[in-house]
C-alpha positions as CSV (number, residue, x, y, z in Angstrom):
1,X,17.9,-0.4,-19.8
2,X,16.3,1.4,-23.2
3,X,13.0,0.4,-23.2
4,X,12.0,2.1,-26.8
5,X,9.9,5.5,-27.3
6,X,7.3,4.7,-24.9
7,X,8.8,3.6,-21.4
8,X,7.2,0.9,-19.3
9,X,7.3,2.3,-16.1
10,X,9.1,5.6,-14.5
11,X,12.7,4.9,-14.1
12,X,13.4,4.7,-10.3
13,X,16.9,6.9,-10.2
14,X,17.8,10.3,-11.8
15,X,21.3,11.1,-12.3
16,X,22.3,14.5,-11.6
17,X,25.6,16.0,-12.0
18,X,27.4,19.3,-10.9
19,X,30.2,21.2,-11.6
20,X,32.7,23.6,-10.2
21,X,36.1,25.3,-10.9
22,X,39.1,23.6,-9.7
23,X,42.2,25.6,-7.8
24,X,45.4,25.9,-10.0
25,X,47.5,23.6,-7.7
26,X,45.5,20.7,-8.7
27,X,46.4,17.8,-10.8
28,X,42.9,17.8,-12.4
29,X,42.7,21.5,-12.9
30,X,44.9,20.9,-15.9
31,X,43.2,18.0,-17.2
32,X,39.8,18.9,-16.8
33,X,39.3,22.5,-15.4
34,X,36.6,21.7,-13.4
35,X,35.2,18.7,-11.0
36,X,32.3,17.2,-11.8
37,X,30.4,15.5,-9.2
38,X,27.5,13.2,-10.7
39,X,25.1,11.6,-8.0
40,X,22.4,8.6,-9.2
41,X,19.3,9.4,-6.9
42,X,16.2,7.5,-6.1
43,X,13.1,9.4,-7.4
44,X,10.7,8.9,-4.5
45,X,13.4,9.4,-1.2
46,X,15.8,11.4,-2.6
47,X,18.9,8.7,-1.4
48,X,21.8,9.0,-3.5
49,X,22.8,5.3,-4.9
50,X,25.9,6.3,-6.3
51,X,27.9,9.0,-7.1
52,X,31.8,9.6,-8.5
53,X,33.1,12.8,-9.2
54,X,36.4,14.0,-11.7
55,X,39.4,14.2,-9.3
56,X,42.5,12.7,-10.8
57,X,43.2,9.7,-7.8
58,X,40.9,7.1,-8.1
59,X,40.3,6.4,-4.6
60,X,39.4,10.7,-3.7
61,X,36.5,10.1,-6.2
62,X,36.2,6.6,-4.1
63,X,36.1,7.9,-0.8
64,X,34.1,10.8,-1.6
65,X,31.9,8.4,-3.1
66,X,31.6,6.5,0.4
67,X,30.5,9.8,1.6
68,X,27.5,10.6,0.0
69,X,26.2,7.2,-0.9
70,X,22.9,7.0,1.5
71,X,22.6,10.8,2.1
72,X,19.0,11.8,1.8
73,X,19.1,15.3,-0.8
74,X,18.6,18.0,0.5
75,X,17.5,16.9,3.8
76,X,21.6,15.3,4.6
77,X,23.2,18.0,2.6
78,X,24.6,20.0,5.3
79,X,26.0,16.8,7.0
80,X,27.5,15.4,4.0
81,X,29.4,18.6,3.3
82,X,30.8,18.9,6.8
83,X,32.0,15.6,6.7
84,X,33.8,16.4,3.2
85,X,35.3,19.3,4.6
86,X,36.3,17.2,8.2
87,X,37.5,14.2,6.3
88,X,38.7,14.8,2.7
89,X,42.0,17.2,2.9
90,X,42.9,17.5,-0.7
91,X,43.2,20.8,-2.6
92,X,40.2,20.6,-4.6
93,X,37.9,20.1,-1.4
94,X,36.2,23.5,-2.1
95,X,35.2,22.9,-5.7
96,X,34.1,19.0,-4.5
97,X,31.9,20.7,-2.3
98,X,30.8,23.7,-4.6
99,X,29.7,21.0,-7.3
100,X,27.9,18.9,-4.5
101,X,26.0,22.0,-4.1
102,X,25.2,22.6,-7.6
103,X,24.1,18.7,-8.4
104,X,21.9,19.5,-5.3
105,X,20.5,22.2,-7.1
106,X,19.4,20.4,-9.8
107,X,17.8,18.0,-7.9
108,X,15.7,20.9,-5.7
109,X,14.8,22.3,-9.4
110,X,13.6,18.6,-10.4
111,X,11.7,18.1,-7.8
112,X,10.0,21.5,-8.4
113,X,9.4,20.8,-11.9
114,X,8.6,17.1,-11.9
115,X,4.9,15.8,-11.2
């Protein structure tokens, strides 16, 4: 919710969002080049609230979606990768996985940069 110039209070999620290239085989290589993988995270712990990521089928970005909602950045990162690779089979698991990576990244450089 906009809360004009000055905010109230410190929003309690950031949304961070990553990307990587996808392989030529793939559906959403055409329409999009990359995957995107956006993740809503709470401030203070770090959880991921949400996420959903570009990939063409509705219920990939779903189930990867089931994945990582819960998982603790960086802290689960490891774990929710190896369960990506273990449970989603699709083509574009390695760029899922790459952009995962890079949305983490830009929650480590946050975290550096934010009082």
């Amino acid at each position: 919710r906009y809360m004009g110039s000055a905010m109230k209070s410190k929003p309690k999620t950031v949304l961070l969002v990553g990307y990587a290239k996808l392989p030529e085989e793939t559906a959403a290589q055409s329409l999009y080049g990359t995957v995107g993988v956006a993740l809503e995270v709470e401030r203070e712990t770090g959880i991921v609230m949400g996420s959903s990521c570009t990939l063409v089928l509705a219920m990939a970005s779903d189930f990867i979606g089931r994945i990582l909602r819960g998982t603790r950045l960086p802290d689960d990162l490891d774990g929710a990768i190896a369960e990506i690779s273990a449970r989603y089979l699709g083509p574009a698991q390695g760029a899922v996985v790459a952009a995962l990576r890079a949305a983490n990244d830009r929650w480590e450089s946050y975290r550096r940069e934010s009082p």
